[in-house]
C-alpha positions as CSV (number, residue, x, y, z in Angstrom):
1,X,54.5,-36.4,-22.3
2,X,55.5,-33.5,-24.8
3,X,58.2,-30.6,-24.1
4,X,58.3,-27.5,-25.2
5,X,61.7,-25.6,-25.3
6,X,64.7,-23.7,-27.9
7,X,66.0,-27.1,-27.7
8,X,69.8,-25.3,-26.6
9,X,70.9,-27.2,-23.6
10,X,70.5,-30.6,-23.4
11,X,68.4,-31.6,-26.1
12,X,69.4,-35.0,-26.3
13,X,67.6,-35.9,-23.2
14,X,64.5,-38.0,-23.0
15,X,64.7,-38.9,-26.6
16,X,62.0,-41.2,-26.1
17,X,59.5,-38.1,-25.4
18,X,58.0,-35.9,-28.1
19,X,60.1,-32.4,-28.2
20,X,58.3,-29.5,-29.6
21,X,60.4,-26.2,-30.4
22,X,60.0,-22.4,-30.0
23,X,60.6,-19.7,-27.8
24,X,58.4,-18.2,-24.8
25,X,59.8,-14.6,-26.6
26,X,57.8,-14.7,-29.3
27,X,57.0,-18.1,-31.2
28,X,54.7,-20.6,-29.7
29,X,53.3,-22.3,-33.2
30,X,54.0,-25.6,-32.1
31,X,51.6,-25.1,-29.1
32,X,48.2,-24.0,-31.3
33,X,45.6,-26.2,-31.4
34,X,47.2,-29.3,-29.1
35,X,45.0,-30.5,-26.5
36,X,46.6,-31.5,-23.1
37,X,45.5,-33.0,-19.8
38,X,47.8,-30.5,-18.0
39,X,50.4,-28.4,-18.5
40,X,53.7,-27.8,-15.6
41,X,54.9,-24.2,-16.8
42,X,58.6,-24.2,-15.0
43,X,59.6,-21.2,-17.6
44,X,57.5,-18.9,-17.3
45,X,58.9,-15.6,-16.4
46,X,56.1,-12.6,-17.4
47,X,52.8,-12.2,-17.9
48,X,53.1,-12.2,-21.7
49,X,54.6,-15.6,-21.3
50,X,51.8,-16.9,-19.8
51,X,49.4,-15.3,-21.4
52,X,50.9,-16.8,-24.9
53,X,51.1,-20.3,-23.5
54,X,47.1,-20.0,-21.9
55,X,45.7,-19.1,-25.8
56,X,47.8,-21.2,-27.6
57,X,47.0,-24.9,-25.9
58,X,43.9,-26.3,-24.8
59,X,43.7,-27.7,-21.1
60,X,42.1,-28.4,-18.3
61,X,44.8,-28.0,-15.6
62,X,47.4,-25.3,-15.5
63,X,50.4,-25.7,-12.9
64,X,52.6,-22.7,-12.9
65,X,55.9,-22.6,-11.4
66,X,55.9,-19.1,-9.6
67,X,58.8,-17.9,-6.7
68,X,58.7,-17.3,-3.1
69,X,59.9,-14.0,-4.4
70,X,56.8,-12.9,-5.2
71,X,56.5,-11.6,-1.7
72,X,56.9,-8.1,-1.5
73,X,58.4,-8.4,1.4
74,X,59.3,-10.5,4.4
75,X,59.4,-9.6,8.0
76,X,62.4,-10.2,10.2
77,X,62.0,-12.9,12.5
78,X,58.3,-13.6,11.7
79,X,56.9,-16.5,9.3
80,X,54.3,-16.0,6.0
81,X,51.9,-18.1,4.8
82,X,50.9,-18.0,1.0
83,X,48.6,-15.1,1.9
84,X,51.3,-12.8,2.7
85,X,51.2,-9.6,0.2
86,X,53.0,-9.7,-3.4
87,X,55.2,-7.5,-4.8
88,X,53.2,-4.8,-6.8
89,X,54.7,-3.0,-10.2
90,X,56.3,-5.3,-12.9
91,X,60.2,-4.4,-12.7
92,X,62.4,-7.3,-11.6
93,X,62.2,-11.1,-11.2
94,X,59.9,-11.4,-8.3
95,X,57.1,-8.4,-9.1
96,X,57.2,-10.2,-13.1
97,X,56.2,-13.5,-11.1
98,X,53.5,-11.9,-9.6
99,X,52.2,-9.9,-12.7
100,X,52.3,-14.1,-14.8
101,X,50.4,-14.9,-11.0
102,X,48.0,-12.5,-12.2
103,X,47.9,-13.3,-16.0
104,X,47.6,-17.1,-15.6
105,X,44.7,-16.8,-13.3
106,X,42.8,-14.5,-15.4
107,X,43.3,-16.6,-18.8
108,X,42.5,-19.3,-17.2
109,X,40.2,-18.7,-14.1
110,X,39.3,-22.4,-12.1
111,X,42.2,-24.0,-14.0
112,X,45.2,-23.1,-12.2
113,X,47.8,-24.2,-9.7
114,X,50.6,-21.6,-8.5
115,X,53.5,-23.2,-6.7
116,X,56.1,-20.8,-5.4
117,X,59.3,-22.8,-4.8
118,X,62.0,-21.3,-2.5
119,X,65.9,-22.3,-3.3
120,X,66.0,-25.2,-5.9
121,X,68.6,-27.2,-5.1
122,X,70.3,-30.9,-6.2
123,X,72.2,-32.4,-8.9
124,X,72.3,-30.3,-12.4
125,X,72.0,-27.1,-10.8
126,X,73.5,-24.3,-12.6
127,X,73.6,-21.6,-9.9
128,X,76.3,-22.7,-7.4
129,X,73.6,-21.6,-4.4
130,X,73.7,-24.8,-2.8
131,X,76.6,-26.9,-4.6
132,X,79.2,-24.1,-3.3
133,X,78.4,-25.7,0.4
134,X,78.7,-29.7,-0.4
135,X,82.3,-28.9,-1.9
136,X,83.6,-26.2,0.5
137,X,82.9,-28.7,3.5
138,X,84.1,-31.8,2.1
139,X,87.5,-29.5,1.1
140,X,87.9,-29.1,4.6
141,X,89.8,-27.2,7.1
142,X,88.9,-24.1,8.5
143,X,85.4,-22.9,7.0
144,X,83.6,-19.3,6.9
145,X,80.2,-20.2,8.7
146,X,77.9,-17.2,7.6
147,X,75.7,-15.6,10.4
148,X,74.4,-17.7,13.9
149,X,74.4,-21.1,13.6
150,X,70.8,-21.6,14.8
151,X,69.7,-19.1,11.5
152,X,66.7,-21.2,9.8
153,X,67.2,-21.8,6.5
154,X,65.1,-23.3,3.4
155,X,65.2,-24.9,0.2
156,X,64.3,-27.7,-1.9
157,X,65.5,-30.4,-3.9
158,X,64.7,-30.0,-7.9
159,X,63.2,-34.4,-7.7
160,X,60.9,-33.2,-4.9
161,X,59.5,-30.8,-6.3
162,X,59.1,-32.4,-9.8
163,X,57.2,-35.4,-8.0
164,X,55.1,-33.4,-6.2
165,X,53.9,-31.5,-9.4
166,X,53.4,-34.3,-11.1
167,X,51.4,-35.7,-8.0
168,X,49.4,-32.2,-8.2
169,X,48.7,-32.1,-11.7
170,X,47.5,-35.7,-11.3
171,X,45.3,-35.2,-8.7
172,X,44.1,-31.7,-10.5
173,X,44.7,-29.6,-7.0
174,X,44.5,-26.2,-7.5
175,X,45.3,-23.8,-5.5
176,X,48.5,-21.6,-4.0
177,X,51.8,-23.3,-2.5
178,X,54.5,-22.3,-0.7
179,X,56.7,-25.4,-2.0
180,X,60.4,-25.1,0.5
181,X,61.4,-27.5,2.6
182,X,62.4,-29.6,4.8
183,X,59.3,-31.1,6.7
184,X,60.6,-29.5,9.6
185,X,63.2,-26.3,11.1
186,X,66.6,-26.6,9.5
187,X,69.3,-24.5,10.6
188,X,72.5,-23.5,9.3
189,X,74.4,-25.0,11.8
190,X,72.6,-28.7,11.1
191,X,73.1,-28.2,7.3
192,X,76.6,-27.9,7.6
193,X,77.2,-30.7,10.1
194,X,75.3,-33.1,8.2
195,X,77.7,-31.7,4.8
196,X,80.5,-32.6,7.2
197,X,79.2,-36.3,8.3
198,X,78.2,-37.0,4.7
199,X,81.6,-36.5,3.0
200,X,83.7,-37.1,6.2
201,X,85.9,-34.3,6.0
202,X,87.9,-32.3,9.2
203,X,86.1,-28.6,8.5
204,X,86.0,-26.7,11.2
205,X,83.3,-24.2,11.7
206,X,84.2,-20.4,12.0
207,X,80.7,-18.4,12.7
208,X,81.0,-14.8,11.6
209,X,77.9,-12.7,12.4
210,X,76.0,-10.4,10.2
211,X,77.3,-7.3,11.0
212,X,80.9,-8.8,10.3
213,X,80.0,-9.9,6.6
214,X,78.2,-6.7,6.6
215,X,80.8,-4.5,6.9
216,X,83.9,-6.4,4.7
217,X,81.1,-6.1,1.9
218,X,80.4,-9.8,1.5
219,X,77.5,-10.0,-1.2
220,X,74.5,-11.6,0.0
221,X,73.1,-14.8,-1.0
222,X,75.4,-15.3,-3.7
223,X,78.9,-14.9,-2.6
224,X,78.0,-16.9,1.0
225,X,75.1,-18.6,-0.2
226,X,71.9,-18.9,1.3
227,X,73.0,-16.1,3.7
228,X,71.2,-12.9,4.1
229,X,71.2,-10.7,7.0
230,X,68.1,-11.7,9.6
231,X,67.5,-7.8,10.4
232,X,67.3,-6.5,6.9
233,X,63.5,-5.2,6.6
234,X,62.6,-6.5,2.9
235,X,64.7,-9.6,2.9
236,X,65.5,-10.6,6.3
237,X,62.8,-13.5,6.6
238,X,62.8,-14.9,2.7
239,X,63.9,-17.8,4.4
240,X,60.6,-18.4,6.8
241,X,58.3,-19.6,4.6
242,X,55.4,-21.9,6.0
243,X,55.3,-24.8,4.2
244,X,51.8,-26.2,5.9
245,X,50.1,-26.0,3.0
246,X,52.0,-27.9,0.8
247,X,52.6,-30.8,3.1
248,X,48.7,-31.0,3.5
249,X,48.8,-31.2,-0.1
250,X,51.4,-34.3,-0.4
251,X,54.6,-32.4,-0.7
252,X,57.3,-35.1,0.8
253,X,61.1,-34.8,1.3
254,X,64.0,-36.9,0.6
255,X,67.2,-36.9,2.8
256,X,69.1,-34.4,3.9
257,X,72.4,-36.3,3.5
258,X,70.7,-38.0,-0.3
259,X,70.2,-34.5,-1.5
260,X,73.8,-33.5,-0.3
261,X,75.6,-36.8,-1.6
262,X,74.1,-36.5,-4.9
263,X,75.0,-32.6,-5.3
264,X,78.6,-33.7,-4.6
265,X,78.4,-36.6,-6.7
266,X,77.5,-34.7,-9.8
267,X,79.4,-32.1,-9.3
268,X,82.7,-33.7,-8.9
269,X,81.8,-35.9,-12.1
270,X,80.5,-32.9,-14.5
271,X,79.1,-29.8,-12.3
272,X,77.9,-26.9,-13.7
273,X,78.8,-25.8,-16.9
274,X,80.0,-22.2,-17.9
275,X,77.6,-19.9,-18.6
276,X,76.7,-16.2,-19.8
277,X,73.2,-16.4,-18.2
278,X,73.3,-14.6,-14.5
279,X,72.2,-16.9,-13.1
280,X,75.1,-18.5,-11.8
281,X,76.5,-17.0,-8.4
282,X,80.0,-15.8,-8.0
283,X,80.7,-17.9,-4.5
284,X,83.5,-16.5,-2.3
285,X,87.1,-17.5,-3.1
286,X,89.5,-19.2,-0.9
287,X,91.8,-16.2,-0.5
288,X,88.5,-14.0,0.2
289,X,86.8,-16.4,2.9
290,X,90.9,-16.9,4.5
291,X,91.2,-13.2,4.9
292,X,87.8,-13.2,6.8
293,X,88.5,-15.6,9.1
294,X,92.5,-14.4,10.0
295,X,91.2,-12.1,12.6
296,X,88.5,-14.5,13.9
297,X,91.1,-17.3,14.0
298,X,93.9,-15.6,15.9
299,X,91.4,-14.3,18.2
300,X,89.5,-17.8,19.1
């Protein structure tokens, strides 16, 4: 087992694996002229990226981590399979995916795996897109419940989808996966009750629809995470993803209440760490979310 990385987070992890340095920007000299069974590209942002990894090693099995975003678009109300159309053009996160798609197929043609993970989720994530609900709930009291409480939602803990790549590369699968979870419908309604029977706190549930959040400007996906409107035409049903395909293929969830417990568990012992990277989403504060719910309140 080898990495490849800048080595500027963490790098005294796995010191017991070899640790190759460079940068995906421009200097990939450790990679020339290393054989390797397979390589698991999680970093792998554009083409160019890709395309400088694919000539600088020599293997036989390329699995690279993609993103559901690179969808052009998803319908309201209505599930896509892996077939569903990409984004086209090269500007943004989702379109680049697409384009390093594209690139890794070409360099490498009869080689490849693409697996298009939804919402990573679990301990050590950085983003606050899941974390945010694990800690509001087990705070308690009364709780902004984005949207109807039987809205679908997806993601997928970070150890699932490791063990399933590892699985893949293993078994030298190739093909195209839509990797989100769980195995079966998840709501928002049952995420939230099973945040509140995991860390046994009081919260009580306040459901404010779309056009509510809407209109008082709350920023989607990041401020209430993992909500986004379920009528909005380009994002609407990013959360509807059929995950058929990679079940077929040996994809296997843990727990709902293991992945929550451990989220909580890191985060109250070291959490995420500050950050200049934007990746990290500004959740909504507690005077924010209590001056959405005073109306709703004193009306119920």
């Amino acid at each position: 087992m080898t990495l490849f990385n800048r080595g500027r987070q963490h790098a005294h992890l796995f010191p017991e694996l070899e640790k190759l340095r460079g940068d995906r920007d421009g200097d990939v000299a450790a990679l020339v002229g290393r054989r390797f069974d397979a390589v698991i590209d999680l970093s792998g942002y554009t083409p160019a990226h890709v395309s400088a990894t694919a000539a600088a090693v020599d293997t036989g099995y390329y699995l690279f981590i993609s993103t559901i975003t690179a969808h052009r678009a998803y319908p309201p109300g209505r599930t896509y399979d892996e077939d569903a159309p990409l984004h086209d053009g090269a500007e943004g996160y989702g379109p680049l995916k697409a384009r390093a798609e594209e690139a890794i197929e070409a360099a490498l043609p009869g080689r490849v795996c693409r697996v298009r993970p939804g919402l990573v989720v679990g301990p050590y994530d950085p983003t606050e897109r899941f974390t945010y609900w694990p800690r509001r709930v087990a705070q308690g009291g009364d709780v902004l419940a984005p949207g109807r409480p039987e809205r679908p939602v997806q993601f997928i803990d970070a150890r699932d989808l490791a063990d399933w790549c590892v699985r893949l590369a293993e078994a030298r699968r190739l093909g195209v996966f839509n990797a989100v979870g769980p195995a079966s419908a998840l709501t928002m309604a049952h995420l939230l009750d099973e945040c509140r029977a995991v860390t046994g706190s009081d919260a009580r549930f306040h459901w404010l629809p779309d056009e509510t959040l809407v209109n008082a400007g709350v920023a989607r996906w990041t401020e209430l995470p993992l909500w986004i409107p379920e009528d909005e035409s380009r994002v609407g049903g990013m959360l509807l993803a059929d995950n058929r395909r990679a079940v077929a293929a040996g994809l296997t969830f843990r727990p709902l209440a293991d992945t929550i417990r451990d989220t909580l568990e890191w985060d109250r012992a070291e959490g995420a760490q500050p950050t200049n990277r934007p990746i990290r989403a500004t959740t909504i504060t507690a005077a924010r979310e209590a001056e959405l719910l005073r109306d709703e309140i004193t009306v119920s």
